[in-house]
N, C-alpha and C positions, 0 to 999 in steps of 0.2 A: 485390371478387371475391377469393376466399378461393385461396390459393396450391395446386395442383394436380402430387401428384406422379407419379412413373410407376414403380409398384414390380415388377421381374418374379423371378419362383420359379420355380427351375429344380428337377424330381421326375426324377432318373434312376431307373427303375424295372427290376426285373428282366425284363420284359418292351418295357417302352416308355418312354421318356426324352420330357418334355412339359414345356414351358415357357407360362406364362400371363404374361401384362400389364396390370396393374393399375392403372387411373387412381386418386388418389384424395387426398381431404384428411383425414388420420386424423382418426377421431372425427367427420365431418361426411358424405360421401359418398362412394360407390367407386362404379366398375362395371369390367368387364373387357373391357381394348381389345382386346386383339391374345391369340394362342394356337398354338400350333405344336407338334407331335404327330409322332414317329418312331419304328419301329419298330424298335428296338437287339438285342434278342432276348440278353439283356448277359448268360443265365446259361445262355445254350445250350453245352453242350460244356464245362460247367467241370466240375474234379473237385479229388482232394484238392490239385492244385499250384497252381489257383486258376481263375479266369476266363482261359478262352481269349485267344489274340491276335487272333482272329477279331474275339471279343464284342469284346476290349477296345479296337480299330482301328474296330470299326463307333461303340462310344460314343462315340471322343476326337474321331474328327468329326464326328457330330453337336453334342458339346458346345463343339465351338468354333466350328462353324457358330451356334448357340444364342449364343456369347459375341460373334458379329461383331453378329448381330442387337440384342441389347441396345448394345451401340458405337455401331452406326450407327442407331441410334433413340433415341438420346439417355435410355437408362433412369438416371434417380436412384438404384435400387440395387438390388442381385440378392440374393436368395438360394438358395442351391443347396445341393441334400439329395439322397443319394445312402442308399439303402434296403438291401432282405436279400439281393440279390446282391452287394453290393460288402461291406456287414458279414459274411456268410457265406464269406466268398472269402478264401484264407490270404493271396493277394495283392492284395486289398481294398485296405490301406493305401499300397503302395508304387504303384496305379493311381489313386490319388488325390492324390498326392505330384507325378505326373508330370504332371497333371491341371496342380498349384498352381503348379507349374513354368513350363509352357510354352505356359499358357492364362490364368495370371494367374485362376483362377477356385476361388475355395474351395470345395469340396464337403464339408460337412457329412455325417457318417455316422451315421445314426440307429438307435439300438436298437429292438427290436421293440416295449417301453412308448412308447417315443416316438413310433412312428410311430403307432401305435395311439388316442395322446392327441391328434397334430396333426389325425387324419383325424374325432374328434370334435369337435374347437375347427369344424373345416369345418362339419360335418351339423349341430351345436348351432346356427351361426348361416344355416343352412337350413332347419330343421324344428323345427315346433316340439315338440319330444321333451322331454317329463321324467321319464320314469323308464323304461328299458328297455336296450335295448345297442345297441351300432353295427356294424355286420359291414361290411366292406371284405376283399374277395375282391383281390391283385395278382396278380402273375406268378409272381413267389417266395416269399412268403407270405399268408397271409389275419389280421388281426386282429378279436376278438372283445373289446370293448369295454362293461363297464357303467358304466350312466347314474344318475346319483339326482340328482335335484332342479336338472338342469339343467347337471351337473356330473360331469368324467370321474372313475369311482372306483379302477379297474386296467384294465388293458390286457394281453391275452391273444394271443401272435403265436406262429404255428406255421408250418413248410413245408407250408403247402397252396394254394400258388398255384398257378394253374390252368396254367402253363407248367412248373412246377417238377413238378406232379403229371403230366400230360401226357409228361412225356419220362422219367420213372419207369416208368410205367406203361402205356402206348399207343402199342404196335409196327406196329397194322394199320389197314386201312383200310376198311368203318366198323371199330371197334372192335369186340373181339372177346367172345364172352363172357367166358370166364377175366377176360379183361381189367378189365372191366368189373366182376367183382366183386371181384376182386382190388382197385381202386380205391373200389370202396364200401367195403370191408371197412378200407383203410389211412384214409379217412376217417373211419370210425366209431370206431376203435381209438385215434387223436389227440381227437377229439373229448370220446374217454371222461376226458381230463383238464380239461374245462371242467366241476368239480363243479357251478357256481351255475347251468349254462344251462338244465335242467329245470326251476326252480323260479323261472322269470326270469317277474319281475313288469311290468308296462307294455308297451312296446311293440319292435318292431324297426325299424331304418332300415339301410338298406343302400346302400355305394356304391363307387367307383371302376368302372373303364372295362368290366370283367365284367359288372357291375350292371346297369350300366346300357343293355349291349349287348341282355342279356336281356330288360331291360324295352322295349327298341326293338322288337323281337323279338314280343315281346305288343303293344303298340301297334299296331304294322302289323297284327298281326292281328282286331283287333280293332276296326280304325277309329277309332281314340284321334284325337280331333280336335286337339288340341293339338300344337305343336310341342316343347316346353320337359317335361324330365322330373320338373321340378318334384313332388314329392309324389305321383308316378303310385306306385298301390297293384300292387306286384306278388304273387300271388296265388300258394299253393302248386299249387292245381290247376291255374293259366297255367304257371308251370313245370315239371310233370309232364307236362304235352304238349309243350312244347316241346324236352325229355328224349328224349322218346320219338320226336321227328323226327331229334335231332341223333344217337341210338344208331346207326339205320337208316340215315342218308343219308349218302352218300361225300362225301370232300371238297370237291369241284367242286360239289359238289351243296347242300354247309354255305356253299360259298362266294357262291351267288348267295340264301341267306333272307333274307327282306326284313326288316330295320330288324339282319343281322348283319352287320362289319366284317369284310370278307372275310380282313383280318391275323388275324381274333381266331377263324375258322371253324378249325382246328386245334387249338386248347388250349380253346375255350368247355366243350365237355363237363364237364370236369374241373371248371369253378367252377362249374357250374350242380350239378352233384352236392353240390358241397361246401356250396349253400347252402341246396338240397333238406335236406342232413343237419340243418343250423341251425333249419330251420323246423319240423322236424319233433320234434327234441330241445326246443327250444323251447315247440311247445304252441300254435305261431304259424299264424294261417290266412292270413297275407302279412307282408308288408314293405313298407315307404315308401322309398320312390327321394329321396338326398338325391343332387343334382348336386354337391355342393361338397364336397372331401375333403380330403386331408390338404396339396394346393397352398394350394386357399386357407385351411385352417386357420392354416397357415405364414403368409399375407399379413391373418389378422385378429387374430395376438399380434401382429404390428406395427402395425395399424390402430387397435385396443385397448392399444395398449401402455403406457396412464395406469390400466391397468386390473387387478387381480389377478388377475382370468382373464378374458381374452379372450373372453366370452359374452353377446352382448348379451341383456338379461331378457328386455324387448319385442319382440321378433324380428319379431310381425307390423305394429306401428304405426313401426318401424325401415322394415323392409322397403319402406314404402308412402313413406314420409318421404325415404329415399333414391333411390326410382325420382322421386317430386315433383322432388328436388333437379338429379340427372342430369340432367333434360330440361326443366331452368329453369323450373318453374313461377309462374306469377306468385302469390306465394304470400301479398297482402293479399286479394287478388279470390277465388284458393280458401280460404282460411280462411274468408272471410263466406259462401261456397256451402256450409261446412261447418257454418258453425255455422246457418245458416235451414234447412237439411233438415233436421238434426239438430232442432230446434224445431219445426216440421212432426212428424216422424216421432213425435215424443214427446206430443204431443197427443193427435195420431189414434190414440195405443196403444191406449183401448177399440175400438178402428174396426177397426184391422187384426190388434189381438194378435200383434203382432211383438214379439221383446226385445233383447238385447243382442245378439246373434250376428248380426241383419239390420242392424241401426244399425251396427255395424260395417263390415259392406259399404258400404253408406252411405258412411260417411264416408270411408272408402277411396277408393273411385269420386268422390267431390265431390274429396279432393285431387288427383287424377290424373286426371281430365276432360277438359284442355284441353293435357294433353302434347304433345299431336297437333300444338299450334301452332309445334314444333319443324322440323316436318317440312313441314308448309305451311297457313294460315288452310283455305283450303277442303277441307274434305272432313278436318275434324280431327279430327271427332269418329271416325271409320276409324279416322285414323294412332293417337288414343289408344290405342282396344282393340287393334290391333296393336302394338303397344309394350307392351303389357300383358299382350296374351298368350303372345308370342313370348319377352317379359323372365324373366318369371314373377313369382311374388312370397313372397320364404320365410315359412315358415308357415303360408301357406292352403293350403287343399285344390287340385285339379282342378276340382270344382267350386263352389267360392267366387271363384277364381282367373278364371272364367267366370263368372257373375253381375259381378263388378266390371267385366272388359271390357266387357261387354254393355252398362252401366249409363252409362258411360261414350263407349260406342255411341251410345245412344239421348238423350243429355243434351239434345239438340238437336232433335232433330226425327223423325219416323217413327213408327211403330206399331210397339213394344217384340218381339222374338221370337225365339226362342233358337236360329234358323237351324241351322248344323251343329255347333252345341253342345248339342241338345238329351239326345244321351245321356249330358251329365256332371249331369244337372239330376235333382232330386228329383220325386215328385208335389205340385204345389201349387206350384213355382216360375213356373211362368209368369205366373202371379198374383202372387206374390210379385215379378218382376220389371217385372210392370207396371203394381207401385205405389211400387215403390222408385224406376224411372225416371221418375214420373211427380211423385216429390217433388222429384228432382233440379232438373228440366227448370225446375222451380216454383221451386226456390232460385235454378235460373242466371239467369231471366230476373230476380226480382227484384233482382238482383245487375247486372243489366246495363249502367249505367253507369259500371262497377266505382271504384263512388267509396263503398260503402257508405250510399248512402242510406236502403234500409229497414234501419232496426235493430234491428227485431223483427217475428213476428206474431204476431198471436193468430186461434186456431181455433176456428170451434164449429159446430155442425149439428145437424140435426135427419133426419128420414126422407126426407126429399126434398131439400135444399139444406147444402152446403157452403159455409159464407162465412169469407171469410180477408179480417181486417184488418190493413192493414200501420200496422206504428209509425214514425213519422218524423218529423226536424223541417220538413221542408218536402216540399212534395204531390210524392212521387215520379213525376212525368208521365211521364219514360221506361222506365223500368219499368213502372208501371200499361196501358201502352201496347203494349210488348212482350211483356206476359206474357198483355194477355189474346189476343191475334195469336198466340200460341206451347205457350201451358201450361196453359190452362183445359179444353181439349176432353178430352188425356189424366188431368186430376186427376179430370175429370168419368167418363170409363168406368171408372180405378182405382178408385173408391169409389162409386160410381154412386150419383151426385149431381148436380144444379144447383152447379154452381161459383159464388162472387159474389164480386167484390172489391171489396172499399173500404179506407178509408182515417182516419187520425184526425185528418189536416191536407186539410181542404176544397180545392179547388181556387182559391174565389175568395180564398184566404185567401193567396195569392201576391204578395209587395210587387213 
């Protein structure tokens, strides 16, 4: 058992001060245990003599509340980064000194490139983005970020944080008009100095706590069946309405919108504008929700840190490799479930005309199958697709993200169907899922003794009959036995066929 650390990152933010906790064995697997979220408000009332005693008494206890929790939870080791209210602030350095002082807690103060770069190192290893920018909307400033080839190329940080902009600019209640274009007009005007973002090539990803509030925001609305905001495409036109509700409605009123953080129903307007501005300078008809930002950017140059840049290439075969890892997979028995679908799937290709992008689900779903048996044998193949879909998976879509649940759903037993997932599904997936769960089902059972008995098959058929020979050195009876009890009837309606199995070691041929 591979040694297991507990790394936690402390983000004092101009608006919210958030610490995460990191299990993990660099280079091998992470996930995050623990997370704690306060609302500091750390650049309200500051001016030219620096950050209020207000802000600065609300952060020092949180932050040492934040440094008892790591103490008493035994963390192996902190890092802590303090952003554009404490760099912006004349007395930035002398509340960080007092910080080192008498909380024993370094607080690193990042320039706006850097923050800009840590909160790409996040989204790169969340999304699978190669060429476009990253926007992360905070409190006291917003970073704009290009991307090429997987790799951060400048970093662009301006005062346009949606608390920062907010208390500029938003005296009334709703928002007035002067106001309001008074604030469009201060965002368009900063904006005018991102020469390269009209001519921005690839894609957008957007994140931190703004972001993502928004896209909760649409979710609820929309009946986003998913939990996890994994890859959720947020849409200029979902943001235009949602604009248009937060203009008109008083604060009481911002404070009860479903999927908005009623701390963030005061300053949301302001970022939602400023990313309105982005999408639209842009040329963009959305943006991709990365959940991971400049925290855990911060906890994967340490995770990465054998690494030149902390970005892993793979991000989706990562991804799936680390959720495997997490939740102990018995990883001889799935690898042989991966490699017999995957032979299955590759036969049948004049059959189904599937290519690489559904063999990929595939074998996703064959490694992550049986996660479920973390949580209890029965009824695992559930606990899987919950664990999968609740987790997420970086790099896939919403709906790919859904097909692997599913597939992993259905590895076992039932009639394949894409239940309250079917609005993440394309035309033609239901079919597609109930022949990819039907090859599964076919690898699990012939994998059933999990001793690797069959060690191949071969496929062939004709207009009426499907017959699958297994290869093996001795007559796989429990498998041949459980699969046809289990996996013949679905291979038979996915391909609509007579199913036949046999075998190329006889039965009587058993010493």
């Amino acid at each position: 058992m591979l040694d297991s650390q507990r790394i936690a990152v402390i983000d004092l933010g101009s608006n919210t001060a958030r610490l995460i906790v990191m299990a993990a064995v660099p280079g091998h697997s992470y996930r995050l245990e623990d997370e704690i979220r306060e609302v500091v408000r750390l650049r309200q009332g500051m001016n030219e003599d620096g950050l209020s005693e207000a802000a600065m008494h609300r952060a020092f206890v949180t932050l040492r509340l934040f440094k008892r929790f790591c103490d008493s939870t035994h963390v192996d080791q902190i890092i802590a980064t303090a952003t554009s209210a404490v760099r912006d602030a004349a007395n930035g350095r002398a509340f960080v000194e007092r910080v080192q002082q008498e909380l024993g807690l370094t607080l690193r103060i990042l320039d706006g490139e850097r923050e800009a770069y840590y909160g790409v190192i996040g989204a790169l290893n969340d999304v699978a983005l190669r060429d476009g920018a990253v926007v992360d909307i905070g409190g006291g400033s917003a970073q704009i970020s290009l991307v090429s080839d997987r790799r951060f190329v400048q970093g662009w940080s301006a005062p346009l944080g949606a608390l920062a902009l907010t208390e500029r600019f938003v005296h009334s209640d709703p928002i007035g008009d002067d106001e309001f274009k008074a604030l469009e007009q201060e965002i368009n005007r900063t904006l005018d100095k991102v020469k390269w973002l009209p001519n921005l090539t690839g894609d957008l990803v957007g994140l931190g706590g703004t972001i993502r509030n928004l896209a909760r925001v649409e979710a609820r609305r929309s009946g986003y069946p998913l939990v996890t905001m994994h890859g959720f495409s947020l849409s200029l036109a979902a943001l235009e309405q949602t604009i248009d509700a937060l203009r008109t409605l008083p604060l009481a009123k911002r404070m009860r919108l479903p999927g908005l953080r009623s701390d963030r129903a005061d300053i949301i307007l302001a970022g939602a504008l400023v990313i309105r501005a982005i999408l639209r300078r842009s040329g963009k008809e959305a943006l991709t929700v990365s959940v991971h930002g400049l925290r855990e950017g911060l906890f994967f140059e340490y995770f990465w840190r054998h690494w030149a840049e902390p970005v892993i290439a793979d991000i989706r075969g990562f991804g799936v490799l680390n959720m495997a890892r997490v939740y102990r997979y018995h990883k001889k028995h799935a690898n042989h479930v991966r490699f017999l679908a995957g032979r299955v799937f590759e036969q049948l290709t004049p059959l189904h005309g599937y290519g690489d992008a559904e063999r990929e689900l595939l074998a996703a779903a064959a490694l992550l199958h049986d996660i479920g048996t973390l949580i209890a044998y029965d009824g695992h193949d559930v606990h899987s697709q919950t664990l999968i879909l609740n987790g997420g998976l970086p790099g896939f879509t919403p709906r790919e993200l859904a097909l692997i649940g599913l597939l992993a759903r259905y590895h076992r037993k039932s009639m394949p169907e894409p239940g309250d997932y079917a609005s993440l599904l394309q035309p033609g997936d239901e079919l597609l899922l109930m022949r990819l769960a039907a090859i599964l089902r076919l690898a699990e059972y012939l994998e059933r003794g999990r001793s690797s008995a069959v060690d191949d098959v071969a496929v062939s058929w004709n207009t009426t009959t499907l017959r699958l020979t297994l290869i093996a050195d001795q007559y796989p009876a429990v498998e041949i036995w459980d699969t046809q009890r289990n996996a013949l009837e679905l291979m038979s309606r996915a391909f609509a066929r007579e199913v036949l199995l046999d075998s190329t070691v006889a039965p009587t041929e058993l010493g």
